[in-house]
C-alpha positions as CSV (number, residue, x, y, z in Angstrom):
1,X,2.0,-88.6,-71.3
2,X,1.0,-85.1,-70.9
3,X,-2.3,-84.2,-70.1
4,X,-1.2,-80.9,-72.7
5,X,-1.7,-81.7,-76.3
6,X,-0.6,-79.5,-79.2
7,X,-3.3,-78.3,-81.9
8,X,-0.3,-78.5,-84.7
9,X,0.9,-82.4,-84.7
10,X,3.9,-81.3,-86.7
11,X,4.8,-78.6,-84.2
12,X,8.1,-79.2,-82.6
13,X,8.6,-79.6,-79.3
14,X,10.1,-76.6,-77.5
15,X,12.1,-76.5,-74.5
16,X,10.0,-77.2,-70.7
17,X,11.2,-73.6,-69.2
18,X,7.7,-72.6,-69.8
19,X,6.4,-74.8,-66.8
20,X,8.7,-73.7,-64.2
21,X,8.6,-69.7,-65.3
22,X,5.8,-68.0,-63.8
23,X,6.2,-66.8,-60.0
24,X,2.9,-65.9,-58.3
25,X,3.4,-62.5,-56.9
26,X,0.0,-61.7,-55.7
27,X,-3.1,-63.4,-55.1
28,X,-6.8,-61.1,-54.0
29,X,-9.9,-61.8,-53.8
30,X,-11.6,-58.5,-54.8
31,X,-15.0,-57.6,-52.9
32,X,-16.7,-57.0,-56.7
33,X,-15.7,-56.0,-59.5
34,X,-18.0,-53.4,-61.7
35,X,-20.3,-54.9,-64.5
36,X,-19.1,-54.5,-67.9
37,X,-15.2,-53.7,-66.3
38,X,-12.7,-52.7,-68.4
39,X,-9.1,-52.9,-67.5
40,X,-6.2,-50.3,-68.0
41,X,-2.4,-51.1,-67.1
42,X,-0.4,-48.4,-66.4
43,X,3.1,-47.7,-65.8
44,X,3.9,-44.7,-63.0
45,X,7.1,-43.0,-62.2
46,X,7.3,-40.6,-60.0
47,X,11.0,-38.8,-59.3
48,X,13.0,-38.7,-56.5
49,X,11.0,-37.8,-52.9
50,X,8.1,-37.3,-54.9
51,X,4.4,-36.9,-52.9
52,X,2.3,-39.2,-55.8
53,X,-1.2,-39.2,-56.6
54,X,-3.2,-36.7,-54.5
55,X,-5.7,-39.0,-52.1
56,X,-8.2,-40.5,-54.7
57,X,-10.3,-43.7,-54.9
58,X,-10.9,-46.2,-58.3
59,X,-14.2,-47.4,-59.1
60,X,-12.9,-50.6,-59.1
61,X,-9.6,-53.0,-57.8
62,X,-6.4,-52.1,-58.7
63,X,-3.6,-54.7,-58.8
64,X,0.1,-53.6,-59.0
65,X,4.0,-54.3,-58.6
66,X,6.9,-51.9,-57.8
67,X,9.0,-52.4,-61.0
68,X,12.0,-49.8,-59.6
69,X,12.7,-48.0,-56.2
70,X,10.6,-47.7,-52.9
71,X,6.6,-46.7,-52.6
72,X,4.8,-45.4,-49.5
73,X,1.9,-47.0,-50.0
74,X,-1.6,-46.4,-47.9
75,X,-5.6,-47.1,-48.1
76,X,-7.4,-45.9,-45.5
77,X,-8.0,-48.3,-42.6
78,X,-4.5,-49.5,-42.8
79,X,-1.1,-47.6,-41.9
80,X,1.0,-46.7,-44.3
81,X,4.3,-49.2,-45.6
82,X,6.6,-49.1,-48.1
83,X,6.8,-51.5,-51.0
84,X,9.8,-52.5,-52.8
85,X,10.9,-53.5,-56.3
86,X,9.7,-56.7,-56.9
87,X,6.7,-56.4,-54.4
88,X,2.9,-56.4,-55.2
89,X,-0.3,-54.2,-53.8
90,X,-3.5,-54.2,-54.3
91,X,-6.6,-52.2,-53.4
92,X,-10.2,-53.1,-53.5
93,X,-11.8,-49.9,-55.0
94,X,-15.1,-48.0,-54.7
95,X,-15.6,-46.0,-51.4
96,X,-11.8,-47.0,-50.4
97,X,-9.1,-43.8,-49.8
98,X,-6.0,-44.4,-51.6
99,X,-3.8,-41.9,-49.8
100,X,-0.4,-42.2,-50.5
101,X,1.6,-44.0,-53.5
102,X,4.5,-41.7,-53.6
103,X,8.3,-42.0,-53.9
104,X,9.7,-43.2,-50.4
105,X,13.2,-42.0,-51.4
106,X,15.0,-39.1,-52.2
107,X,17.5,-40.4,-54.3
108,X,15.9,-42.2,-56.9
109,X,13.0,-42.6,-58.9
110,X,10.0,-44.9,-58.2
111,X,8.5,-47.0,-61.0
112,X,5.1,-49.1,-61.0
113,X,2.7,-50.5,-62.8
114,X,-1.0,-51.0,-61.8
115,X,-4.0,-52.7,-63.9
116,X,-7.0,-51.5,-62.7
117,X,-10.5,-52.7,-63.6
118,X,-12.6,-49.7,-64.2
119,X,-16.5,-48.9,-64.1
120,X,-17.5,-48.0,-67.6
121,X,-17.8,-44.5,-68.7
122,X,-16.1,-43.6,-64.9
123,X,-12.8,-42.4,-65.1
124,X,-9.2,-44.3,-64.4
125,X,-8.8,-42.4,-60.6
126,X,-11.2,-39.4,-58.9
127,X,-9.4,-37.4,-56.5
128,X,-11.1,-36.7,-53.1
129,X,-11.5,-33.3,-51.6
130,X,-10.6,-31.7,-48.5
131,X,-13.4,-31.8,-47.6
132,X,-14.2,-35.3,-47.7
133,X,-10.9,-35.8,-46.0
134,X,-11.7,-34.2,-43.1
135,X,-15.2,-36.0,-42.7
136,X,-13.5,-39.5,-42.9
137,X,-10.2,-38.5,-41.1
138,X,-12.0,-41.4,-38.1
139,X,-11.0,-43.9,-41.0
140,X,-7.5,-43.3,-41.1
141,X,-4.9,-45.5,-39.6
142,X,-3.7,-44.1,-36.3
143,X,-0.5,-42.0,-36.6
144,X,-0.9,-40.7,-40.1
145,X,-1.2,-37.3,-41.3
């Protein structure tokens, strides 16, 4: 007997595929996440050799998965790699650089989506200045620009 009980006795049963058809792509343990978060999923597509989303930081985690083509992904402290279709990220949020999320290939497009778990009344993404940049270049991964 299962220890899963329907709430409709007349329902009929279905077929099983249900317990075999999730695929754990990611798991994180986020340092915090902001009182009262709210989430937003997004879908991103940048074309073909495209530079992405100037460096910016999120007020909270982000969680995401390359849907189509190949992303140079980098937060600061960590060198920069490139993600795949079918491959998940993630990013802790607050004080963290997001530097690059742009397309790694010339050729094609880049698609992902991202569900990020925002501080209220703070926006989605804040883009850092050059400023900043330059006072927190000691942060960056070695060999990046």
């Amino acid at each position: 007997m299962s220890n899963i009980e329907s709430t409709n006795a007349e329902q009929k049963p279905r077929s099983n595929a249900w317990q075999s058809a999730l695929t754990v792509v990611q798991e994180a343990e986020p340092p915090f996440i902001p009182a009262g978060a709210h989430a937003m999923t997004v879908v991103v597509e940048f074309p073909p050799g495209d530079p992405g989303t100037p460096p910016h930081r999120h007020s909270g985690p982000a969680f995401g998965y390359v849907l189509d083509g190949e992303m140079v992904f980098e937060l600061e402290g960590q060198p920069a790699r490139v993600l795949r279709a079918g491959e998940a990220f993630w990013e802790p949020g607050g004080d963290v650089i997001h530097y690059q999320d742009g397309n790694n290939r010339g050729d094609i497009p880049v698609r992902f989506t991202v569900t990020m778990l925002c501080e209220p009344g703070k926006p989605m993404l804040t883009l850092v200045d050059e400023e900043e940049l330059v006072r927190r270049k000691n942060r960056r991964a070695p060999g990046t620009d």
